[in-house]
TORLO-521082 format. One record per residue (C-alpha): residue in one letter; x, y, z. Coordinates in steps of 0.02 Angstrom, whole numbers. Each point is the difference from the previous one (the first is absolute). Layout:
# TORLO-521082
+-----+--------+--------+--------+
! res !     c1 !     c2 !     c3 !
+-----+--------+--------+--------+
!   A !      X !      Y !      Z !
...
+-----+--------+--------+--------+
//
This chain:
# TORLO-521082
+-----+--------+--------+--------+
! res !     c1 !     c2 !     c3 !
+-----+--------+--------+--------+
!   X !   6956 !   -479 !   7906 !
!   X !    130 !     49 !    142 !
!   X !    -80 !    -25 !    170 !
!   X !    -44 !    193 !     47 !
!   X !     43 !     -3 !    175 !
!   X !    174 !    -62 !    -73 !
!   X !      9 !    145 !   -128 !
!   X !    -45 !    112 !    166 !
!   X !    128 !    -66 !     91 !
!   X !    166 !     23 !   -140 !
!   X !    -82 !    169 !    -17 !
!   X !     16 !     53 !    186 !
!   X !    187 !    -44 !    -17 !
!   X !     13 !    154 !   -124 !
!   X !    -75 !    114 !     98 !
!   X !    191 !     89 !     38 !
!   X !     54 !     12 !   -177 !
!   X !   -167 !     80 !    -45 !
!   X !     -1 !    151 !    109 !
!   X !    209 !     11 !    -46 !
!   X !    -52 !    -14 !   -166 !
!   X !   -137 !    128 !      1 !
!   X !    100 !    127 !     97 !
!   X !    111 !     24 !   -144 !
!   X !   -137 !    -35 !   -118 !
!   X !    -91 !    146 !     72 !
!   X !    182 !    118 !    -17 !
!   X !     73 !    -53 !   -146 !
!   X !   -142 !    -27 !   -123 !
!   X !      3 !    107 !   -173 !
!   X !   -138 !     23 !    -94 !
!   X !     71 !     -9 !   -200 !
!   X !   -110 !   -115 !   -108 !
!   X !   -119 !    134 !    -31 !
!   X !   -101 !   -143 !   -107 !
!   X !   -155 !    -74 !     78 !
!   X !   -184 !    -40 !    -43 !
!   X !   -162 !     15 !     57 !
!   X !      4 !   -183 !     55 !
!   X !      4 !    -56 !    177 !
!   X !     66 !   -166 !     56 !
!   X !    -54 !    -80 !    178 !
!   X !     75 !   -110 !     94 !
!   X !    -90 !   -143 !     85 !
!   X !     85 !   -167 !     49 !
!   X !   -125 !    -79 !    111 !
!   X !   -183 !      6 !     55 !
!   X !   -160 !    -38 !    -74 !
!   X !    -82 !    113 !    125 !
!   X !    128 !    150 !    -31 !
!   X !     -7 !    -47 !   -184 !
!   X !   -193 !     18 !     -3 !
!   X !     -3 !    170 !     81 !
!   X !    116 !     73 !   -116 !
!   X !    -91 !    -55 !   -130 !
!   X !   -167 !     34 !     62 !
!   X !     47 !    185 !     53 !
!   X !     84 !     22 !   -169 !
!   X !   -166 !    -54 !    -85 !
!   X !   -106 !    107 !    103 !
!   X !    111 !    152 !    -64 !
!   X !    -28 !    -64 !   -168 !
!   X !    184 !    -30 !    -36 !
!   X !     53 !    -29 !   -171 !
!   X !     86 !   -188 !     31 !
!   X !     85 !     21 !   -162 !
!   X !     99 !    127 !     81 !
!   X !     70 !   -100 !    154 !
!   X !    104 !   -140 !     16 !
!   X !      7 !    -94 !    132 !
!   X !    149 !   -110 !     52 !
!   X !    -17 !   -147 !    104 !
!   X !     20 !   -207 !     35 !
!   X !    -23 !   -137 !   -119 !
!   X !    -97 !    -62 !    156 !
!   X !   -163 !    161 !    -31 !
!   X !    -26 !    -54 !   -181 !
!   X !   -157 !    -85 !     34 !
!   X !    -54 !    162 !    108 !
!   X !     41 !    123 !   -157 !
!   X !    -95 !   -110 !   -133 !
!   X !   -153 !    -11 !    109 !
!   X !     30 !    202 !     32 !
!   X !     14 !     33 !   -196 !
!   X !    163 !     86 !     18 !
!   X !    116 !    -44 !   -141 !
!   X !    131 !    125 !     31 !
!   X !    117 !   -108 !    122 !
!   X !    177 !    -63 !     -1 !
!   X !     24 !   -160 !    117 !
!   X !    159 !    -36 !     81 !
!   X !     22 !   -187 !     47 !
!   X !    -17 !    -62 !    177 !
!   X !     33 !   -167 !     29 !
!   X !    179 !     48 !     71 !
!   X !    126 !    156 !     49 !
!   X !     88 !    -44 !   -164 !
!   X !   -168 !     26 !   -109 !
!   X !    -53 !    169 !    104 !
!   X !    184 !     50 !     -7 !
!   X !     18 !     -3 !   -203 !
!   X !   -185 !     48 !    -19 !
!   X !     37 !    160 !     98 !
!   X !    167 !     42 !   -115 !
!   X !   -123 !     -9 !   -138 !
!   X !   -123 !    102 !     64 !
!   X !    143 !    131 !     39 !
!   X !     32 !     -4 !   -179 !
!   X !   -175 !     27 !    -67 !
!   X !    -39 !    174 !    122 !
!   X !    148 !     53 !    -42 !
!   X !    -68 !    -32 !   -205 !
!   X !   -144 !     59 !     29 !
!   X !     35 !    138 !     92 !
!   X !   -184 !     24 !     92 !
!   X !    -61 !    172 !     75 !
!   X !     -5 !    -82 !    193 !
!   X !     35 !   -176 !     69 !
!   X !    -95 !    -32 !    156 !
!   X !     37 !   -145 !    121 !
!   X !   -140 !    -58 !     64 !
!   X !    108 !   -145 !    107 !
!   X !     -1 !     89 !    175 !
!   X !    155 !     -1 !    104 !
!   X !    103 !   -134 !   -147 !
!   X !    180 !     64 !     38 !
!   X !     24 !   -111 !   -167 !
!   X !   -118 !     78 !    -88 !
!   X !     59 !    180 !     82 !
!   X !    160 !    -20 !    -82 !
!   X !    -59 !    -62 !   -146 !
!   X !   -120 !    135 !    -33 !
!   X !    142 !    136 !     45 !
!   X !    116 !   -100 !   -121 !
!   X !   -115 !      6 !   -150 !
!   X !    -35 !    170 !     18 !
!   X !    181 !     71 !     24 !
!   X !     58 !    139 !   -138 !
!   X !   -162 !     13 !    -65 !
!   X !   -159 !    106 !     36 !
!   X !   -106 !   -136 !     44 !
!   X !   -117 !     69 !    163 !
!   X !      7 !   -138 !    126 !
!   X !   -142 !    -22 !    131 !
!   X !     22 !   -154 !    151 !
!   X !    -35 !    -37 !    144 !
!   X !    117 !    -65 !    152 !
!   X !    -13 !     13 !    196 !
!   X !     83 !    136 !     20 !
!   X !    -49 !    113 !    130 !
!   X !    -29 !    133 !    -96 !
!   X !    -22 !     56 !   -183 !
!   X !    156 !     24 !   -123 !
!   X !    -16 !    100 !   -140 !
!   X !    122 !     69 !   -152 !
!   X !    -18 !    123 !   -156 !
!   X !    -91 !   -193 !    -79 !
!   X !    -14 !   -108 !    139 !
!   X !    -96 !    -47 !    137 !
!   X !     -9 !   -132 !    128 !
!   X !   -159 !      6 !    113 !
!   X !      8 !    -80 !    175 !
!   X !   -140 !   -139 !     -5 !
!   X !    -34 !     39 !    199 !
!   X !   -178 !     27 !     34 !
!   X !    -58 !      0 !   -156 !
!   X !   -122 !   -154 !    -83 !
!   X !     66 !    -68 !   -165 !
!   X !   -137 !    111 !    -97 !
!   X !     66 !    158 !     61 !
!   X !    192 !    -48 !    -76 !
!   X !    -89 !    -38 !   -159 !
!   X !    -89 !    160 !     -6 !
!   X !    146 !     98 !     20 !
!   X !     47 !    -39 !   -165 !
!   X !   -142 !     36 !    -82 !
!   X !     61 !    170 !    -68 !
!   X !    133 !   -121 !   -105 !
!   X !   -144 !    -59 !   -111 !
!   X !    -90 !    168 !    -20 !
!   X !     28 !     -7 !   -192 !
!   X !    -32 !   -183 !    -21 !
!   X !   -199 !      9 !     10 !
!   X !    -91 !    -98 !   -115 !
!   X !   -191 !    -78 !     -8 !
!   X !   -104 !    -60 !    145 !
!   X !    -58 !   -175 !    -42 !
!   X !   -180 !    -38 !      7 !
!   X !    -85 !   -103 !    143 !
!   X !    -94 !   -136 !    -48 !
!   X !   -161 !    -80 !     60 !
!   X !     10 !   -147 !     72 !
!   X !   -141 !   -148 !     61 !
!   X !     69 !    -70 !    174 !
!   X !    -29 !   -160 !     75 !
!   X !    -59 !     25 !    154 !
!   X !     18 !   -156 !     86 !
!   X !    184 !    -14 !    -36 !
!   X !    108 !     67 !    139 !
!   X !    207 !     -7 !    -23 !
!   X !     96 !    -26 !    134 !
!   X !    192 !     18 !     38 !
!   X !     69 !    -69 !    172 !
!   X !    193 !     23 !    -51 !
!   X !    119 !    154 !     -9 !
!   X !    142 !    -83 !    -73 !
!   X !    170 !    -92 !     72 !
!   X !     83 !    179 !      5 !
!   X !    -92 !     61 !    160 !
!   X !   -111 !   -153 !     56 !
!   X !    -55 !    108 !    157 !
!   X !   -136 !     52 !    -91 !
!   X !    -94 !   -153 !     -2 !
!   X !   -174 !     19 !     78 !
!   X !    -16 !   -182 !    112 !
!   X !    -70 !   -143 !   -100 !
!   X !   -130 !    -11 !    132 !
!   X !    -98 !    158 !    -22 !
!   X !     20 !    -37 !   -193 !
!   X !   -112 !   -128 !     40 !
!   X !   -136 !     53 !    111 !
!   X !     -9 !    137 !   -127 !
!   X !    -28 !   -110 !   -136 !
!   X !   -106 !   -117 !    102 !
!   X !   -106 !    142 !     68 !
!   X !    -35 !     75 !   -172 !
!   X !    -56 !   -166 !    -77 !
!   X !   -123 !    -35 !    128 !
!   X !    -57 !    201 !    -35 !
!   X !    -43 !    -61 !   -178 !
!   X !     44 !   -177 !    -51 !
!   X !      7 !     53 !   -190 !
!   X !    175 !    114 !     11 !
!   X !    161 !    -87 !    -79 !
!   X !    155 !     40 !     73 !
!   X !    174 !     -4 !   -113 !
!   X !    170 !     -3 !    100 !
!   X !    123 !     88 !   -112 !
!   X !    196 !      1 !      8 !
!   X !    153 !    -89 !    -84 !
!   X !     39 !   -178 !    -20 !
!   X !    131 !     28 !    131 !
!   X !   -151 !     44 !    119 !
!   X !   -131 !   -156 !    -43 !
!   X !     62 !   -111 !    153 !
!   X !     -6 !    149 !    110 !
!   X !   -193 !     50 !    -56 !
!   X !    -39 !   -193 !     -8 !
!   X !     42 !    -11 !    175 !
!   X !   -143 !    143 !     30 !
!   X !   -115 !   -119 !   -125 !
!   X !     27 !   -158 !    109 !
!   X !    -82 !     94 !    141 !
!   X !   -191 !     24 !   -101 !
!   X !   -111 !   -118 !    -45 !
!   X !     18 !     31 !   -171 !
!   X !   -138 !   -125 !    -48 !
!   X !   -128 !    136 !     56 !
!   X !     99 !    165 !    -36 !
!   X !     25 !     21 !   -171 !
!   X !    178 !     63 !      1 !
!   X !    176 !    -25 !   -117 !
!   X !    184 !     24 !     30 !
!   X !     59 !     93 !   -144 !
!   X !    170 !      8 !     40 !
!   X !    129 !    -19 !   -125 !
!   X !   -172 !     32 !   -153 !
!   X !      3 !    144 !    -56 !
!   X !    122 !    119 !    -70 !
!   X !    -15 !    186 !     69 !
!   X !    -94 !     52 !   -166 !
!   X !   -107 !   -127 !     70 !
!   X !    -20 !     57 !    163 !
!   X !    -31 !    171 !    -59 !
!   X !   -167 !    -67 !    -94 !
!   X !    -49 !   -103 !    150 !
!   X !     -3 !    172 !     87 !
!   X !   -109 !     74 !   -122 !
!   X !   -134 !    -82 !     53 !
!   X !      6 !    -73 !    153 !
!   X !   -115 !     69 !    145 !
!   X !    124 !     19 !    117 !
!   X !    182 !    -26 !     42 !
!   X !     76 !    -30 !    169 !
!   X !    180 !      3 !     39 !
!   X !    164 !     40 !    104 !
!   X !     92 !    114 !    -70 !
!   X !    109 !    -63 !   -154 !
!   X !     41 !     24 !   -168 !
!   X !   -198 !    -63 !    -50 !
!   X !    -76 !    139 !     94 !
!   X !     74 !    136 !   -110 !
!   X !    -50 !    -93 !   -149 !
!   X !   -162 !      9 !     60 !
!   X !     15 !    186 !     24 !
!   X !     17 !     17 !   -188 !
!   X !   -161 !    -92 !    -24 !
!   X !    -79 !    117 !    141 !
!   X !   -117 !   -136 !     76 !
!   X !    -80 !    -47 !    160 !
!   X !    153 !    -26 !    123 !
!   X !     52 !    -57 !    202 !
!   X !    172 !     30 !     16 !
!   X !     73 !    -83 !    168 !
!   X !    138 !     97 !     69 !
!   X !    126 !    -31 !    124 !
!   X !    191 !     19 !     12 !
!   X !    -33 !    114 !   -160 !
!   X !   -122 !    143 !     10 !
!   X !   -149 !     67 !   -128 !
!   X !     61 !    191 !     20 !
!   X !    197 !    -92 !    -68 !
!   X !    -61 !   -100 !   -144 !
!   X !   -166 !     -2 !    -18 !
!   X !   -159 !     77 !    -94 !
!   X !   -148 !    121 !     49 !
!   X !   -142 !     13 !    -87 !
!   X !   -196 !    -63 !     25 !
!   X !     15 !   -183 !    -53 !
!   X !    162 !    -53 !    111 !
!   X !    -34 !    -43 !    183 !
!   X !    167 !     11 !     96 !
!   X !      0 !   -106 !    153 !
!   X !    156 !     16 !    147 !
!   X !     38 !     18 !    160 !
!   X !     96 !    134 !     83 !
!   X !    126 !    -81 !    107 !
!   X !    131 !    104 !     72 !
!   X !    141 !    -89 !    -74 !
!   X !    -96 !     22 !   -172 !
!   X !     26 !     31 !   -144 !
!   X !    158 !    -74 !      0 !
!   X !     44 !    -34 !   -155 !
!   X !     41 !    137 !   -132 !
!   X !     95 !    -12 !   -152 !
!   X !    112 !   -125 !    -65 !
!   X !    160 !    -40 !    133 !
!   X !   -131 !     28 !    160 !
!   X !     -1 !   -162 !    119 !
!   X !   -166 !    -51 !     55 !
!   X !    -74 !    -76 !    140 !
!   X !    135 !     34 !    119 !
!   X !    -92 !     98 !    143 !
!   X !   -119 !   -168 !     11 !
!   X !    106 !   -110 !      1 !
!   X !    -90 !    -49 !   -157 !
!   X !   -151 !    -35 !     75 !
!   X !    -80 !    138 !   -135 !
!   X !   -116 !     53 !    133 !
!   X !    -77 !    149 !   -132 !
!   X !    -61 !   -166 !    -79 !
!   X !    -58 !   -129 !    112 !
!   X !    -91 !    151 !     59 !
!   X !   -120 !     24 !   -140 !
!   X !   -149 !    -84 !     26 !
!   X !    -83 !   -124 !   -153 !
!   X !   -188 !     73 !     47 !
!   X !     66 !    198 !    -69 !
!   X !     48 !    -75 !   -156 !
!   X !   -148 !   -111 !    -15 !
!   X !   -104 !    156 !     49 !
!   X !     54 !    133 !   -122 !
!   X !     32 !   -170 !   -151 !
!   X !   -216 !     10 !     33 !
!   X !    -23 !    166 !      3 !
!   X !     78 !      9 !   -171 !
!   X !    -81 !   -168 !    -67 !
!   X !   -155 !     80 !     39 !
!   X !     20 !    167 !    -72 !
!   X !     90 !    -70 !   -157 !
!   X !    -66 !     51 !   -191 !
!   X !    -13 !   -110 !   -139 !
!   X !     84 !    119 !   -121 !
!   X !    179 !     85 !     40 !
!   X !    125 !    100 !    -77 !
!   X !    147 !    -74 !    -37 !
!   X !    170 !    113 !     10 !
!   X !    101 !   -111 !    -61 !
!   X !     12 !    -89 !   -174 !
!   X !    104 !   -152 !    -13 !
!   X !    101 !    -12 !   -161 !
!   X !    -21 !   -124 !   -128 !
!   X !    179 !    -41 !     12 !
!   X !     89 !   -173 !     12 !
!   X !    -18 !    -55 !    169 !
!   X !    158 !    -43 !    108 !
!   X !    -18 !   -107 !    142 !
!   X !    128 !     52 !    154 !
!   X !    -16 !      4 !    167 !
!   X !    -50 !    142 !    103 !
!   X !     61 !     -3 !    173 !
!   X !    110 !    137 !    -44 !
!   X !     67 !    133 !    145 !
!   X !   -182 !    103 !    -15 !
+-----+--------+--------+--------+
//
């Protein structure tokens, strides 16, 4: 896959030729193809996390999948076979040449297809803008994006919100009202034994936006801390292969002759991870694409939070514990083309500021309270499993 803060930075150069382009889009379109169908297709290019909420709010509406496609990169396959979704076209992304042809195609097959609204999901992409606009010309195919535009802009079949103080969750749930006749069957839960001595634990956030690394050194007095609390807990470090020297350099600080603990790095696929969630007794993390996996599972949770905020991208609910800091400067990171770290002087100060002992005090508090038996939200399929990496943009 394309390096993403590459792909952000050919994208900013199109930023002039989208808004020319949509001003005449906006004049000029003509609605003729009267032809459509109660299909909608969604457009996602990058982001586990973004990915999962979609998916997750989609399910919790009881969305008939079968009536959504989603396009996307050949880089998410792993993500959509662990999610179950088998409505998906990939474009290849291992160069501009593959993304340029796969996006031709894709231009080809809405334009088949002919679905009742295509929603871009890829905030402020002036590619992806003009792509979408593109695909949709001379048809009546409702549009629904989202750019950085001051305000909203809005046709007889289009609409572009502004993404300004609004949290990812609220742009999904504006287009809820697309999928009103797609409801299908709520999936059972499923009861689930947990093991209550194994605790999962993520210390990266991906090469994307590294900023959100909690330090290596409170990582450890954590773990330390909590082992001495009860010397019978396991701890597994998850991530990507790409990630094992970076969590081995965490492992190299224990003595991991008396804590019983494993780098898992680069093990276990995401259908995988998912079932490692299911019954795990807790999960602590920065924010990344593993934390809204875990969301789906709905399971014990610390969330660390710093140049990224819990009200922007994360989850509410009784078994997630949100833990930042509320710098002034923060939170300064909030979608896609934001630059981080800048006011510090990348010092992260909303980090560094968190101390280990309110994570190790709330990761007790839940130990403590913690039963046996849980539901489970989330049911893995019993598909093949693809090993990828995912350090995705989340």
């Amino acid at each position: 896959m394309l390096n993403p803060g590459r792909l952000i930075q050919i994208d900013n150069l199109l930023n002039i030729p989208y808004r020319f382009f949509l001003f005449w889009f906006c004049r000029l379109r003509k609605n003729t193809t009267k032809e459509t169908t109660e299909k909608v297709f969604i457009i996602k290019m990058m982001g586990i996390g973004s990915i999962t909420r979609v998916y997750k709010t989609l399910r919790e509406e009881e969305v008939d999948f079968d009536q959504v496609t989603f396009i996307t990169l050949a880089s998410n396959r792993g993500l959509f076979n662990a999610l179950g979704i088998d409505n998906v076209k990939y474009i290849k992304d291992k160069n501009l040449i593959n993304i340029g042809v796969g996006l031709i195609q894709m231009f080809f097959f809405i334009r088949m297809n002919k679905p009742s609204c295509l929603i871009n999901f890829e905030r402020a992409s002036n590619l992806l803008g003009m792509f979408q606009l593109i695909s949709v010309w001379f048809t009546q195919i409702r549009t629904i994006s989202f750019h950085d535009f001051k305000n909203n802009i809005e046709t007889s079949k289009d609409v572009i919100f502004t993404i300004h103080m609004k949290s990812f969750q609220d742009l999904v749930d504006l287009t809820l009202p697309s999928f009103k006749k797609m409801r299908g069957s709520q999936k059972p839960l499923m009861q689930k034994v947990i093991d209550n001595k194994k605790i999962l634990i993520n210390i990266n956030a991906s090469n994307y936006m590294p900023y959100r690394k909690y330090p290596i050194s409170s990582f450890k007095k954590i773990i330390n801390t909590l082992h001495n609390w009860d010397n019978d807990l396991h701890f597994d470090l998850v991530g990507n292969a790409l990630e094992k020297d970076y969590v081995e350099s965490l492992m190299d600080t224990l003595d991991t002759s008396k804590i019983s603990i494993t780098n898992r790095c680069g093990e276990w696929s995401l259908v995988e991870l998912l079932n490692q969630f299911s019954n795990c007794a807790l999960f602590i993390t920065n924010d990344s694409g593993p934390m809204h996996l875990a969301s789906l599972v709905n399971i014990p949770m610390i969330v660390i939070w710093g140049p990224t905020s819990a009200q922007q991208f994360g989850y509410h609910n009784k078994m997630i514990v949100n833990i930042e800091t509320k710098e002034a400067c923060s939170p300064c990171f909030q979608y896609a083309k934001s630059v981080a770290a800048v006011s510090c002087n990348k010092r992260i100060d909303c980090l560094n500021g968190i101390a280990a002992v309110e994570i190790i005090t709330e990761a007790k508090e839940i130990l403590v309270g913690l039963e046996l038996v849980r539901e489970v939200n989330f049911i893995t399929p019993k598909k093949k499993i693809i090993k990828n990496s995912y350090s995705l943009v989340s």
